[in-house]
N, C-alpha and C positions, 0 to 999 in steps of 0.2 A: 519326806517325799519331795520335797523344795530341793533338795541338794542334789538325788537323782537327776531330775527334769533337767537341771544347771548342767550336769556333768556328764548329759545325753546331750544336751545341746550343744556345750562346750569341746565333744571332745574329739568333732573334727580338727580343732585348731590346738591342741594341747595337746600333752602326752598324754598316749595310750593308757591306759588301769586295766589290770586284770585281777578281777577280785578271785581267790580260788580258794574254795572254801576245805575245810580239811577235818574230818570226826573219822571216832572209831566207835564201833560197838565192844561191848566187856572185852578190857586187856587185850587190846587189838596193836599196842604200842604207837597211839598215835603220838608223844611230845620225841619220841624217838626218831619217826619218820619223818617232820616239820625240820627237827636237828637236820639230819643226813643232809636231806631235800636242799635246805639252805646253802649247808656245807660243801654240795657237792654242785651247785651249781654258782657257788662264790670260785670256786677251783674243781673246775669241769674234765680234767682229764680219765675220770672213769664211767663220764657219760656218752657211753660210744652208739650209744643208740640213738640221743638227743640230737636229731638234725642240725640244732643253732647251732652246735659246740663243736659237731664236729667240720663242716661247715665255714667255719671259722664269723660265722654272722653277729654272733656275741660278742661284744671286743672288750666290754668289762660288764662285771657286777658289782655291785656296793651297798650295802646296808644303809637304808635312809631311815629319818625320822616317821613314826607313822602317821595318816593321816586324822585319824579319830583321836583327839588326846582325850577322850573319855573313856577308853577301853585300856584294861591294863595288857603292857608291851609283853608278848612270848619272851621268854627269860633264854635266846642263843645259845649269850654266850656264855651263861655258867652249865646250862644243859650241855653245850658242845664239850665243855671244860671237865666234868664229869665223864662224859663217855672218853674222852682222848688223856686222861689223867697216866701215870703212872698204873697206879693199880686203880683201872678202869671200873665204876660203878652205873650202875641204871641212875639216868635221873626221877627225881617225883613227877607221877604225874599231874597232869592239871584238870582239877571239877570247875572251870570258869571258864569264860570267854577269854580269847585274847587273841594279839593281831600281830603282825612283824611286815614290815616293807623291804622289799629286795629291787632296787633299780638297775635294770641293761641297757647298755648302747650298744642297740644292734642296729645293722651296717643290714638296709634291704637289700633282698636279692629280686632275679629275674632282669626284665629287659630294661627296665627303669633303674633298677639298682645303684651302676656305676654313674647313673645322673645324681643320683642325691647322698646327703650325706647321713651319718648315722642320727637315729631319735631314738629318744627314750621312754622306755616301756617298766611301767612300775608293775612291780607283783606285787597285791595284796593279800597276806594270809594269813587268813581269818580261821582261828583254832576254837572250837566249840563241843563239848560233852555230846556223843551220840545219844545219850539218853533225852536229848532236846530235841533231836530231829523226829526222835519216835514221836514227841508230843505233840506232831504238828496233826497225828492222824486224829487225834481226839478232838481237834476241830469239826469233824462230821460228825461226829456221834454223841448224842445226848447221853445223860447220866445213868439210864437203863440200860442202852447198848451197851455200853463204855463197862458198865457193872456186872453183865451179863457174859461178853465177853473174858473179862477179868478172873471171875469164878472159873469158868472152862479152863483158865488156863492154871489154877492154884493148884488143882489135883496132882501129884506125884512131884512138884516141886519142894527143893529144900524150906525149910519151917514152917510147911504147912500147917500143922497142926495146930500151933499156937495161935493163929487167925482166924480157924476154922473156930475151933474153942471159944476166942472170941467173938464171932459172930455166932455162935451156940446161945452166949451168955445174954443176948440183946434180942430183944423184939423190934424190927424197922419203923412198924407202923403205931410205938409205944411213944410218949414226951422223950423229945431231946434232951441229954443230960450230959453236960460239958467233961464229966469225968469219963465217962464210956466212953464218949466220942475219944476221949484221948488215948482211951484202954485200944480200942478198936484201931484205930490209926498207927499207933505205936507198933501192933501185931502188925499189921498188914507193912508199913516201912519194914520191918525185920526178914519179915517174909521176901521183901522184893529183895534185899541186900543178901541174901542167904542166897537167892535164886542167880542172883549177878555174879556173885563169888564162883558158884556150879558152872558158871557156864550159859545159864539163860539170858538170852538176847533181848525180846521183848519186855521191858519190865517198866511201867508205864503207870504212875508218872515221874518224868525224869527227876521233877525240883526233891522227889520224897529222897533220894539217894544223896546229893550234893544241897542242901536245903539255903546254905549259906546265913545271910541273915532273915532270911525268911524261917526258919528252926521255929517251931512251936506257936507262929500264926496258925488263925483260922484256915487261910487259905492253902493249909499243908495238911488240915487235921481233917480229914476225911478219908471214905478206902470204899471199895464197892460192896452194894447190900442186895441180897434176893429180891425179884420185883413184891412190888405190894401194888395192892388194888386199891385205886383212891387215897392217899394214902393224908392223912389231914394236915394241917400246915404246920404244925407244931412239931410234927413226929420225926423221928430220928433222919426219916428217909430225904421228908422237905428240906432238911436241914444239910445234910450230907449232900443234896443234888443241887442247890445252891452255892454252896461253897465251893462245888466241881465248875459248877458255870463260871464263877469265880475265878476258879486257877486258868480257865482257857482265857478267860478276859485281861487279866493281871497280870498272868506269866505266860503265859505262851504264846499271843500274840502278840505283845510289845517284840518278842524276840524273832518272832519271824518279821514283824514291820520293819523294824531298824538294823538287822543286819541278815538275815536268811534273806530277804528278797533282794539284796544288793549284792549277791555272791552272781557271778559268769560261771564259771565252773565247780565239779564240786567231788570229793574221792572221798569213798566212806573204805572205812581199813574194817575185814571182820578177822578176828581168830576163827576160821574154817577149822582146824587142829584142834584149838580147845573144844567146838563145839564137839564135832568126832570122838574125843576122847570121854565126853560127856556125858554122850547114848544120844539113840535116836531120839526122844524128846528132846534136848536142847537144838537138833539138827532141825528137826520139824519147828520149833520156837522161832531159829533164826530164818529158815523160810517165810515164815508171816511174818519175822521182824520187817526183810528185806521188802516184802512185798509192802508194806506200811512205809516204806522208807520212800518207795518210787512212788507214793501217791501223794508226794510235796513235789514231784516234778511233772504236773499233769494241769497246770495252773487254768487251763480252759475249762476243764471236766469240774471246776470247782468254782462257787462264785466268791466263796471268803477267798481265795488264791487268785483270782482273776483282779479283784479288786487290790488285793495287796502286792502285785508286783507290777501292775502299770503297763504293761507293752514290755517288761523286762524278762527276763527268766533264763536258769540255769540251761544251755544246751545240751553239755556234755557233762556225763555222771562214770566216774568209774570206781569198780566193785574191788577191791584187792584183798586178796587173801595173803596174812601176813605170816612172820616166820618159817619164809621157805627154807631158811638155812638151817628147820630140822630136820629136812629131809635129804635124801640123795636126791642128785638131778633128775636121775632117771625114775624117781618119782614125782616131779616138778609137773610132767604129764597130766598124771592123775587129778594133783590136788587142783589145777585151774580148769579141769572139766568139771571136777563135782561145782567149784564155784560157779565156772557159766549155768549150770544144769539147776543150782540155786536162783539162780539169778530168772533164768528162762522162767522159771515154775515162777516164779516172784512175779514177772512182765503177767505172765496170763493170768495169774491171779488178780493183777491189779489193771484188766484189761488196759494197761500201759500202750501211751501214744504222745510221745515228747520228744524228749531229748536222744541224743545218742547215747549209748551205755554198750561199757563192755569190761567183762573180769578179766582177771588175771592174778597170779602170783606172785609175790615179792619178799624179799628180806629190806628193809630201809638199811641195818647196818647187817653184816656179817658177820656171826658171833664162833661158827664151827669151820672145821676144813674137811672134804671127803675123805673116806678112806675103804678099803675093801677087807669082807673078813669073811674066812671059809667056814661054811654053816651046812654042815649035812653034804661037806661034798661039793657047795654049791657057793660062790661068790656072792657074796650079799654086801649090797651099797649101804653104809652106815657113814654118821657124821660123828663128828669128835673134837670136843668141847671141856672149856671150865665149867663145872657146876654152882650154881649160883648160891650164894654162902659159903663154898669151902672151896680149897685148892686144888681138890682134885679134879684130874679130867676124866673122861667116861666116854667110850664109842656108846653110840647110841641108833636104836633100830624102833621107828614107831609102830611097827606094824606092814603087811604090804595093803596098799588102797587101790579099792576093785577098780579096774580097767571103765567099768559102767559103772558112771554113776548112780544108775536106778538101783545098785545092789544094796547102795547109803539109803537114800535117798524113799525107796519101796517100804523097806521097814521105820523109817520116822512117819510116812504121811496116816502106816497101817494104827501105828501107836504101840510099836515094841517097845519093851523094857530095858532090852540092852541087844545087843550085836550078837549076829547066829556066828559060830566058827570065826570068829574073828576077836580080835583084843586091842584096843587102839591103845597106845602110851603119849607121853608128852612127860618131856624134860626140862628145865630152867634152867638156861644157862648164863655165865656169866659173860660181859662185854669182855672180847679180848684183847689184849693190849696192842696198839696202834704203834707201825713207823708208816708215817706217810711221807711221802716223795713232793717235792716240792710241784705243786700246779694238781695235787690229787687231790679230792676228797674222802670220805672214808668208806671201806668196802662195803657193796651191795649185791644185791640181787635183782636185776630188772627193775629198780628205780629209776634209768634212764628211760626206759620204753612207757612208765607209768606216765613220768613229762611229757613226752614224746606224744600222747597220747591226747593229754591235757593241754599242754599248750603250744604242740609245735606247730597249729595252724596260724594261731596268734603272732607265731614270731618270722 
């Protein structure tokens, strides 16, 4: 908190920071989009939407050293190295924190402008597992809610049964017993990683997925247990709802203290497509994810948030829905109404009063080209691509996506099973191989308008 006050105090007289924070929910391609994002505003000639650049306000970028030498450095340039390789691959992605600085000298504009000379504005970004930001909702909620909730959501997801079974096999309100405890834990981790692989967005709590070296502490070995009435202090349940008070105290709040409440801005990436191809439960899933997400940006409506970000707090939040370059353009329409239409039902749900927020669509890199193919007589926009793992390439057609989003949208909140008349696909495709033009970055889709959005007021 000492270093904030310094650097609110300070920063009339120094250069500008903009911290901008950057997560995905499940395989949303966030170390993909940090790559592009970089790449393409180190060599800005395919950001025509980005005011600074085209503008000409930006007169250079440059990779500096970053400022927290305790946070491990976002790996660039072997991820950039990777996707622009010969035979182009996806890079691994990353279950850690980590940061990258990008400095501009930009040249102000307006009436003052031609009086002064350029200053420099450091980007700071800050890369962090979405499954951390879910975790900031469990700050409200005690170990009954948290657990209660939990359960509602096990029903019809991937390995259910195996958790169910284990909580079959246990009595809550019986002596704790360090092997159960790890029986039960283990099921319920398998269960969430089963549900993330599907497709399910919510999956809470983050540390069970990426445990790091927290792997097989107490404070990971817990899972939610059916309420019990009084339950004695010995018994399974004392035991489990202390060690949950635990993870909020130990893991989730150090991480919101020291680097969630120092972020200005912040873009959270969802696969919209994966979820659609997943059925309406994973749709409905990432509705309340989303809505859990916007109530870390409400820092008044909460006194742990109030206290933890000081007079600070993220303004601007935006929602992108990634890999648009599965679809044709002319379904580009669609897929960023259902996301605003996620997003809207998310604001009301979370009686949301903050920041500005607004979705959209994007591809970070461009992995397909359009093409058109006669289907019944009928022109039909299809994309055409490498297939990921092998050499072949494949036109591709995911389905057509209803003009109204309430057509999604109606059958997730009812609780169907799967999609009436309808069949959503999703395909893998692989990175395609790159000539870039000198002053280009590498192809996108509406990643200029995504900055544009983020930080053309900043610049």
């Amino acid at each position: 908190m000492i270093a904030d006050i310094t650097d609110r105090l300070t920063a009339p007289f120094g250069d500008q920071v903009i911290r901008l924070g950057v997560t995905g929910l499940s395989r949303a391609g966030k170390t993909v989009f940090i790559t592009s994002l970089v790449a393409n505003l180190l060599n800005r000639g395919r950001m025509t939407q980005f005011q600074a650049a085209t503008n000409g306000a930006i007169k250079a970028a440059y990779l500096q050293p970053q400022p927290d030498d305790t946070i491990p450095r976002f790996d660039y340039e072997n991820h950039l190295a990777a996707l622009t390789a010969k035979e182009p691959h996806w890079p691994k992605g990353t279950e850690r924190i980590s940061e990258l600085r990008l400095s501009m000298k930009v040249q102000p504009t307006g009436l003052l402008g031609s009086f002064q000379g350029p200053r420099t504005i450091h980007l700071d970004i800050v890369d962090y597992p979405g499954e951390w930001l879910l975790d900031l909702s469990l700050m409200d909620k005690d170990f009954a809610t948290w657990s209660t909730e939990a359960l509602g959501r096990v029903t019809g997801r991937p390995a259910a049964e195996g958790f169910t079974n284990a909580l079959a096999a246990c009595d809550p309100s019986e002596g704790f017993e360090e092997p159960q405890a790890q029986d039960i834990a283990t099921a319920y981790t398998a269960h969430l990683t089963a549900a993330r692989e599907a497709g399910f967005s919510d999956c809470t709590p983050g540390r069970f997925l990426m445990p790091g070296d927290l792997e097989g502490s107490p404070v990971l070995t817990f899972a939610p247990l059916p309420l019990v009435n009084n339950p004695s202090r010995k018994s399974l349940w004392r035991e489990f709802e202390r060690r949950y008070d635990s993870y909020k105290r130990n893991v989730v709040r150090p991480f919101f203290r020291d680097h969630f409440a120092r972020l200005d801005r912040q873009i959270v990436l969802v696969d919209v497509l994966g979820a659609i191809h997943a059925g309406p439960q994973a749709v409905e899933d990432m509705r309340g994810a989303m809505a859990d997400i916007l109530s870390a940006f409400r820092p008044g409506q909460n006194s742990f948030l109030t206290r933890l970000f000081q007079g600070r707090r993220i303004d601007k939040v935006l929602f992108a829905a990634t890999k648009a370059d599965h679809l044709h353009h002319q379904q580009h329409p669609q897929l960023t109404a259902i996301t605003q239409a996620l997003l809207r039902d998310a604001k009301d749900r979370a009686e949301f009063s903050g920041a500005i927020t607004q979705a959209m669509s994007i591809a970070a890199l461009r992995t397909t080209v359009e093409d058109t193919r006669n289907h019944n007589g009928a022109a039909l926009g299809v994309v055409r691509g490498q297939l990921l793992g092998s050499d072949k390439h494949a036109a591709f057609y995911p389905g057509a996506l209803p003009d109204d989003p309430a057509h999604l949208l109606g059958p997730a909140r009812a609780g169907a099973d799967k999609w009436l008349n309808a069949d959503y696909q999703v395909m893998s495709f692989a990175p395609a191989p790159l000539t870039l033009n000198p002053g280009d970055g590498p192809p996108h889709i509406r990643l200029d308008k995504a900055v544009q959005f983020l930080l053309g007021d900043k610049l």
